[in-house]
N, CA and C atoms as a LAMMPS dump frame, in Angstrom:
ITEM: TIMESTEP
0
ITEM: NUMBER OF ATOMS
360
ITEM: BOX BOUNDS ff ff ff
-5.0000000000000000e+02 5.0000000000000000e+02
-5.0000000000000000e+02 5.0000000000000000e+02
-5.0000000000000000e+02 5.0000000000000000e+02
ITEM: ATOMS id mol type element x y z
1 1 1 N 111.551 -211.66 -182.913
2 1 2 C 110.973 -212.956 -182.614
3 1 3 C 111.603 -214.04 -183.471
4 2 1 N 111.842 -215.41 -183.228
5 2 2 C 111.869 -216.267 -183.515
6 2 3 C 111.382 -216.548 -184.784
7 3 1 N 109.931 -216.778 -184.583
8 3 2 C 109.153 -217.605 -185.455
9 3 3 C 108.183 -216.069 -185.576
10 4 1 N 107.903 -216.147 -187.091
11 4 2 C 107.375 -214.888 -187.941
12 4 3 C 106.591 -214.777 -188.709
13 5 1 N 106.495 -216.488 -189.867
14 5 2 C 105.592 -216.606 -190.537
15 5 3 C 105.123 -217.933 -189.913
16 6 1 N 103.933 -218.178 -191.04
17 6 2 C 102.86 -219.497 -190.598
18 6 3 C 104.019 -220.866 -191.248
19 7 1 N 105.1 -220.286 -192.142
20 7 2 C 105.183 -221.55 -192.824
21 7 3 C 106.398 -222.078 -191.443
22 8 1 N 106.952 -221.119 -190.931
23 8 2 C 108.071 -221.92 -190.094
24 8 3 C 107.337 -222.043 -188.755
25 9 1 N 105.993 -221.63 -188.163
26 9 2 C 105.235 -222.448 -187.287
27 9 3 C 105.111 -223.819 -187.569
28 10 1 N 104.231 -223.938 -188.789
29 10 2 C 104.036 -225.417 -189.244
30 10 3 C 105.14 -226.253 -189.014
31 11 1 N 106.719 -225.405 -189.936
32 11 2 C 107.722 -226.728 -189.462
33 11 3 C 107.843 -226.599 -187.944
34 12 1 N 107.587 -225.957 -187.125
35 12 2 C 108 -226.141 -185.676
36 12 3 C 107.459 -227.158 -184.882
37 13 1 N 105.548 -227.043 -185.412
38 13 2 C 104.376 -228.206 -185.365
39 13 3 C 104.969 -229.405 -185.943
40 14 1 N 105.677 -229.248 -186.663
41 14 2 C 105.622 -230.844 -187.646
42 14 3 C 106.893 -231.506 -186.86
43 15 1 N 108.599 -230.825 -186.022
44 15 2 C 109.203 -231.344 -185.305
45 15 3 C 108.883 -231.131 -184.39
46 16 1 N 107.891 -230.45 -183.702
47 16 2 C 107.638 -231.385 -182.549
48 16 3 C 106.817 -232.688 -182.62
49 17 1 N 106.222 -232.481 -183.092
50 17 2 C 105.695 -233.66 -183.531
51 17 3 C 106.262 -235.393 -183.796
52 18 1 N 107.341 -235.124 -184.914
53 18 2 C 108.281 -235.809 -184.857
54 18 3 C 108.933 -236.544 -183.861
55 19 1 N 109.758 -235.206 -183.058
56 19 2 C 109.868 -235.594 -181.721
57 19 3 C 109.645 -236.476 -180.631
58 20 1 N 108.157 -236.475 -180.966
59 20 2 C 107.156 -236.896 -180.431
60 20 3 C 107.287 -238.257 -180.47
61 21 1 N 107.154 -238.12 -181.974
62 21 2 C 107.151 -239.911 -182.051
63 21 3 C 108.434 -240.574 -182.082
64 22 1 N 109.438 -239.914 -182.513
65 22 2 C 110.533 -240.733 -181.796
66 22 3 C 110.94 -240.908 -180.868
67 23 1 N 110.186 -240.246 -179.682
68 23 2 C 110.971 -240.177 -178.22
69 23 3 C 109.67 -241.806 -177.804
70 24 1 N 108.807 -242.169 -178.4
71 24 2 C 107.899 -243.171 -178.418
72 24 3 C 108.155 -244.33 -178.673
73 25 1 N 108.783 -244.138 -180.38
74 25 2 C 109.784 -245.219 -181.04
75 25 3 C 110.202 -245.581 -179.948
76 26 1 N 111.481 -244.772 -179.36
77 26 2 C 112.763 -245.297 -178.775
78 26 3 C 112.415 -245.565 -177.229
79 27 1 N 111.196 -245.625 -176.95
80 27 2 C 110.914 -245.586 -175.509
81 27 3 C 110.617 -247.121 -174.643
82 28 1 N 111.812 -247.64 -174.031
83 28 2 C 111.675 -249.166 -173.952
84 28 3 C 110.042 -249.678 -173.319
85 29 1 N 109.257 -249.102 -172.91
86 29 2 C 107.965 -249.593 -172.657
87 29 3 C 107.487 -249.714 -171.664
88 30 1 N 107.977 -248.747 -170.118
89 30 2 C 108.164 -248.349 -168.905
90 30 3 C 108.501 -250.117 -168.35
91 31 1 N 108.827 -250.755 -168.726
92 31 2 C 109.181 -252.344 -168.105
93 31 3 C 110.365 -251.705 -166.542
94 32 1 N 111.1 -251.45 -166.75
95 32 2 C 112.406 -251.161 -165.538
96 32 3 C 111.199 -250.098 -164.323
97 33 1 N 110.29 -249.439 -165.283
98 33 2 C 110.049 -248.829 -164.187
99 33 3 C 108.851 -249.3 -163.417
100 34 1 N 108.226 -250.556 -163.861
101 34 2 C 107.296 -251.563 -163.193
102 34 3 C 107.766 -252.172 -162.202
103 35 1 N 109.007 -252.128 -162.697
104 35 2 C 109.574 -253.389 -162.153
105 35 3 C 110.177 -253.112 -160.985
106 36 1 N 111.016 -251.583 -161.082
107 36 2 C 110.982 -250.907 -159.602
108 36 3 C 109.916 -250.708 -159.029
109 37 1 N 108.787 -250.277 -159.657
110 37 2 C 107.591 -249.573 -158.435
111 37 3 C 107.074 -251.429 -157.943
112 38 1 N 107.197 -252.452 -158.56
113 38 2 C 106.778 -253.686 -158.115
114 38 3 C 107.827 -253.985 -156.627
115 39 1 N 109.104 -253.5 -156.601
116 39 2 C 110.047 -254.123 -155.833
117 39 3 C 109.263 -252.926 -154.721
118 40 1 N 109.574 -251.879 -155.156
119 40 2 C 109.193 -251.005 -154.228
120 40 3 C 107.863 -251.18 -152.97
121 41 1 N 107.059 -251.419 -153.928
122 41 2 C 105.691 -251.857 -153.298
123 41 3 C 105.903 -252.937 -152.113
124 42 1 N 106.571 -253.992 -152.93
125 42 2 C 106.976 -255.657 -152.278
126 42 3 C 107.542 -255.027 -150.734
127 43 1 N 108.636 -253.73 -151.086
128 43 2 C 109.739 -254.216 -149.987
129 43 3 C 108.706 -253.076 -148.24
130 44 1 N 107.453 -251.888 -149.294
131 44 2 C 106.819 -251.521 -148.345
132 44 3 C 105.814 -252.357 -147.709
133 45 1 N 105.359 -253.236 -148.466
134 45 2 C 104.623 -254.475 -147.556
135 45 3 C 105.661 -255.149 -147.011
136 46 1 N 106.379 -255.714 -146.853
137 46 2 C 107.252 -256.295 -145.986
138 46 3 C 107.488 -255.33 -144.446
139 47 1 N 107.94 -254.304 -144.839
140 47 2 C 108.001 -253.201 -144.154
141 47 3 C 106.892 -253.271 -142.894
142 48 1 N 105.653 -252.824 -143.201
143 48 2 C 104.485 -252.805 -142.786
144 48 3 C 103.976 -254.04 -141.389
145 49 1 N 104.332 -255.571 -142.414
146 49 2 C 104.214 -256.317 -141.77
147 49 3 C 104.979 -256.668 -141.072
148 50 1 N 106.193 -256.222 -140.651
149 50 2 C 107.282 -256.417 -139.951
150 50 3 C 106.95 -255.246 -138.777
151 51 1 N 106.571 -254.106 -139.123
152 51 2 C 106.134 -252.817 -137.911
153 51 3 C 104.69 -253.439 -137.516
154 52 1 N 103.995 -254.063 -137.813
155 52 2 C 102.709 -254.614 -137.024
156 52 3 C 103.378 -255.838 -136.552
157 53 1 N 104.212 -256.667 -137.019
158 53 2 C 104.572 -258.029 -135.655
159 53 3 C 105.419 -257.077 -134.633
160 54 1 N 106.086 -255.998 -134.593
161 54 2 C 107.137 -255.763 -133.369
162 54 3 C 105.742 -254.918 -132.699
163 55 1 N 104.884 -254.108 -132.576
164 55 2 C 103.397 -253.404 -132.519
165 55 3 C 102.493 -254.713 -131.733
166 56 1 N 102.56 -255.467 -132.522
167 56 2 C 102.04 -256.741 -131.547
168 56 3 C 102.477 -257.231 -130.163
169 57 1 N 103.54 -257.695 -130.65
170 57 2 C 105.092 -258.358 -129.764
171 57 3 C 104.772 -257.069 -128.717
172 58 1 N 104.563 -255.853 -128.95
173 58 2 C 105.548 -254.779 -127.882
174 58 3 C 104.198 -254.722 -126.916
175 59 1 N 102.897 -254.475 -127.634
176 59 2 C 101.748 -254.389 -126.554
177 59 3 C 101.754 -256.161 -125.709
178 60 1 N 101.558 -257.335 -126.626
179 60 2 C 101.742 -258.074 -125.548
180 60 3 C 102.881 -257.735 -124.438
181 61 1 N 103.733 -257.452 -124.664
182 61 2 C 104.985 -257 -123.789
183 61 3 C 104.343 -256.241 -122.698
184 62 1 N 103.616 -255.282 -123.152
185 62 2 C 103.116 -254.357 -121.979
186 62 3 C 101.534 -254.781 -121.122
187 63 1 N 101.288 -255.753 -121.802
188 63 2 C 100.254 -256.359 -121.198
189 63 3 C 100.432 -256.856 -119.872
190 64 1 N 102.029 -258.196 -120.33
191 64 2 C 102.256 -259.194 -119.418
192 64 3 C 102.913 -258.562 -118.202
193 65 1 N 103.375 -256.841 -118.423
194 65 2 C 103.976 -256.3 -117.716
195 65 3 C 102.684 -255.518 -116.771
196 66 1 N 102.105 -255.396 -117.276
197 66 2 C 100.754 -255.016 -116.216
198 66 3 C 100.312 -255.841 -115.703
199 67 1 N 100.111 -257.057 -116.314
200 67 2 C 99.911 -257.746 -115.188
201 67 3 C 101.065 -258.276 -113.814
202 68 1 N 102.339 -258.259 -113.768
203 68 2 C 103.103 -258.366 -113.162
204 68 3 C 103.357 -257.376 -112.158
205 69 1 N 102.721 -256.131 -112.622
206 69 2 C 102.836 -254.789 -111.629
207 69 3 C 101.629 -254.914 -110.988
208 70 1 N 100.292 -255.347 -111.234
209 70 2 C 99.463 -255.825 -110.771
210 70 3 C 99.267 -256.537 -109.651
211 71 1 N 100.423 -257.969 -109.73
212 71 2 C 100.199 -258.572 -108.807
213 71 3 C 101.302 -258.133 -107.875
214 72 1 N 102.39 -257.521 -108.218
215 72 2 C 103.306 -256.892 -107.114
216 72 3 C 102.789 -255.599 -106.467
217 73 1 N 101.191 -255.234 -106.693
218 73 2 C 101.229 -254.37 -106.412
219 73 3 C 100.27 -254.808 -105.188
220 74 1 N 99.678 -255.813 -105.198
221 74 2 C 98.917 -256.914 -104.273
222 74 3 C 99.851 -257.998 -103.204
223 75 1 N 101.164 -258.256 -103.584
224 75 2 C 101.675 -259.232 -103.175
225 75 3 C 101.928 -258.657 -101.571
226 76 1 N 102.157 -259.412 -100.731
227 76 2 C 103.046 -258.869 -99.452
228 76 3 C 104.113 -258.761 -99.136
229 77 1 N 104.717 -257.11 -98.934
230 77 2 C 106.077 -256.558 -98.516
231 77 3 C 107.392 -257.69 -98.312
232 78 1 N 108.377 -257.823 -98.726
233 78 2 C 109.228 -258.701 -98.173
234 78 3 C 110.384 -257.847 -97.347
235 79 1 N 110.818 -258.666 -95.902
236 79 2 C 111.58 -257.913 -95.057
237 79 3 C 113.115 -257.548 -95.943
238 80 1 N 113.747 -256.468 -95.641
239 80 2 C 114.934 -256.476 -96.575
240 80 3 C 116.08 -256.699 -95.934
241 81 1 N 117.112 -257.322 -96.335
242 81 2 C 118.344 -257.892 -95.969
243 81 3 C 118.899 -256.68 -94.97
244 82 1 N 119.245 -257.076 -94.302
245 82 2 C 120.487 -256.014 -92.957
246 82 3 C 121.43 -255.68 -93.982
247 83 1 N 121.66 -254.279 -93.684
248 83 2 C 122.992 -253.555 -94.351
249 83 3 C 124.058 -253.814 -93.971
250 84 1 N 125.343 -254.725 -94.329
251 84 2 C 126.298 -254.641 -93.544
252 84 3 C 127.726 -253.631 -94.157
253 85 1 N 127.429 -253.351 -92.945
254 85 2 C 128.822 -251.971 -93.267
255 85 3 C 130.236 -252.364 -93.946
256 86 1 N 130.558 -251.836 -94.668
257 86 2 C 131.883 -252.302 -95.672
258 86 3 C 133.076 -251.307 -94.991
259 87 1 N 134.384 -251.655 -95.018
260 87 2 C 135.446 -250.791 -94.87
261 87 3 C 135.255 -249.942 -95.81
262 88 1 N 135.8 -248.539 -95.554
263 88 2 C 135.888 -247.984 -96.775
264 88 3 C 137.029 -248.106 -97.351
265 89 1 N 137.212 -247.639 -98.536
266 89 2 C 138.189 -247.586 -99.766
267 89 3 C 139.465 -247.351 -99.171
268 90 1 N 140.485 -247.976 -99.32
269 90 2 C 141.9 -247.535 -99.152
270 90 3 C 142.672 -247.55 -100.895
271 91 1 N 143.121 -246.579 -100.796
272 91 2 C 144.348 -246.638 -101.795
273 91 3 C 145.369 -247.257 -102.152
274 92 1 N 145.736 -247.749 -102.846
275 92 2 C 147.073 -248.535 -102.781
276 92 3 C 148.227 -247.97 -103.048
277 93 1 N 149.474 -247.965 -101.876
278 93 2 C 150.599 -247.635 -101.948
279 93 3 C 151.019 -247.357 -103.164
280 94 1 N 151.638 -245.755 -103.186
281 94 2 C 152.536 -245.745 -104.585
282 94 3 C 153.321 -246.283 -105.002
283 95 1 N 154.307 -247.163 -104.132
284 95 2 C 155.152 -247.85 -104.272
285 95 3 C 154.834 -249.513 -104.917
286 96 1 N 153.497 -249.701 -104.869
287 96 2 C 152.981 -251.057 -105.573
288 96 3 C 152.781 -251.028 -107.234
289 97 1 N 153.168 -249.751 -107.658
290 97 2 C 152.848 -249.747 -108.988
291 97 3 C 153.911 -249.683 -109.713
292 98 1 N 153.867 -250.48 -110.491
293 98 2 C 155.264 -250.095 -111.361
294 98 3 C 155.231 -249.358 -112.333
295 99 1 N 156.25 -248.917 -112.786
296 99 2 C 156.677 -247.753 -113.94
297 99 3 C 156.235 -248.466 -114.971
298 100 1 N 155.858 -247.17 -116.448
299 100 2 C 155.07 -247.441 -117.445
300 100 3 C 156.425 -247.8 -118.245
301 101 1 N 157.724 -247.5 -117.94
302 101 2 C 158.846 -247.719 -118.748
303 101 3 C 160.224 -248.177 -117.739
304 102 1 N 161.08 -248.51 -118.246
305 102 2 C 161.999 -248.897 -117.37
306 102 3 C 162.653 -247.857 -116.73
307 103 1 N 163.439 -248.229 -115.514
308 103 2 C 164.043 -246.558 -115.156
309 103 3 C 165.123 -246.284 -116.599
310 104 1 N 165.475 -245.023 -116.688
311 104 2 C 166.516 -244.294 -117.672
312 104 3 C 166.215 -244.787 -119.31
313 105 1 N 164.848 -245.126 -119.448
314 105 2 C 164.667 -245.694 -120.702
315 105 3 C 163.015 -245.325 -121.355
316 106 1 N 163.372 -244.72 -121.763
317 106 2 C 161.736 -243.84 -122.415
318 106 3 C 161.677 -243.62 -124.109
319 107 1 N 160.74 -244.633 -124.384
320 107 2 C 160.163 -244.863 -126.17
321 107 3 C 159.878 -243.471 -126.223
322 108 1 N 159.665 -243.281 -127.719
323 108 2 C 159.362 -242.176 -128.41
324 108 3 C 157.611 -242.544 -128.851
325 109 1 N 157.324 -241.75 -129.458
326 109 2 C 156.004 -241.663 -130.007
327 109 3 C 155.49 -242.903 -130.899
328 110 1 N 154.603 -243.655 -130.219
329 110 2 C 154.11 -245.133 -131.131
330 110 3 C 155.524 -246.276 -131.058
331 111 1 N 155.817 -246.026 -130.086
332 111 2 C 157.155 -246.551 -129.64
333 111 3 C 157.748 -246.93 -130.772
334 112 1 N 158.687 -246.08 -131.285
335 112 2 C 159.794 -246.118 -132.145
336 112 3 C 160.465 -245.667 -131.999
337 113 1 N 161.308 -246.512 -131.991
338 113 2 C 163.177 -246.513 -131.538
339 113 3 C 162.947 -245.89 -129.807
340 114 1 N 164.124 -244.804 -129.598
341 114 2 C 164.651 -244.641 -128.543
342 114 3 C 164.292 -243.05 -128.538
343 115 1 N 163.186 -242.493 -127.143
344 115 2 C 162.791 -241.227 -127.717
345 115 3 C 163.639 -240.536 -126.759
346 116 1 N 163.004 -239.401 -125.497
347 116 2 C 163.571 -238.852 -124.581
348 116 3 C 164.299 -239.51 -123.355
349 117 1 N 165.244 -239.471 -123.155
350 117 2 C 165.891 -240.067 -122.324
351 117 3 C 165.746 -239.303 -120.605
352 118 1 N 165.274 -239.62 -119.436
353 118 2 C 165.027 -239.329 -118.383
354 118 3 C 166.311 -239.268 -117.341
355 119 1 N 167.741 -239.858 -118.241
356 119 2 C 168.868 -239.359 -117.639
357 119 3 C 169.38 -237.737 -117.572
358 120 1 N 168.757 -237.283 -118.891
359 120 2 C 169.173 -236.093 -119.591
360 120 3 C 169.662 -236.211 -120.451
C-alpha cells in the first residue's frame, strides 16, 4: 500500500487540502462561464421566439388556405378550354448540327494544345 501510517495520511489530508485552496485562489470567479450560459440563454430565447412567429405565420397560412378550399369547394364548375391537338415532335436533321470541333482538328483534354488527330 501506499499510505501506511497516520502521519503520511495527515500529510495527504493536509495537500489535499491545500490543493483545495489553491485551485480557489487561482479560480477566476466563474465570470466567462456566466457570461456564456447568459449568451446561451439570450440566443435560446431568440430561438423560441422566432419558432413561435414562423408557428403563427404557418397556421394563419393554413387557415387562409381553408378557407379558400372552402369556397372552391362551393364555387361553380368552370367549362375547360378545348384541347387542341399539337403536331408531334420531329427531330432535327443530322445534318443541322454542327461538329463539336473542326473537321481534322481535335483538342486534347481541358483543351490543351493539339490532342488526337481524326486524320490518323
Amino acid at each position: 500500500m501506499l499510505f501506511t501510517s497516520t502521519t503520511q495520511f495527515a500529510v495527504l489530508g493536509l495537500v489535499l487540502i491545500a490543493g483545495w485552496l489553491f485551485g480557489l485562489a487561482s479560480h477566476p470567479g466563474g465570470r466567462k462561464w456566466r457570461n456564456r450560459y447568459a449568451t446561451e440563454r439570450d440566443a435560446h430565447a431568440a430561438q423560441v421566439k422566432d419558432t413561435e412567429t414562423k408557428l403563427s405565420a404557418a397556421r394563419d397560412r393554413i387557415a387562409e388556405l381553408e378557407r379558400e378550399n372552402q369556397r372552391l369547394a362551393t364555387a361553380q364548375p368552370v367549362a375547360a378550354a378545348p384541347v387542341v391537338e399539337r403536331t408531334p415532335y420531329r427531330p432535327v436533321a443530322a445534318s443541322a448540327a454542327r461538329p463539336a470541333y473542326p473537321a481534322g482538328e481535335r483538342r486534347g483534354w481541358f483543351d490543351f494544345g493539339k490532342g488526337i488527330s481524326t486524320n490518323g
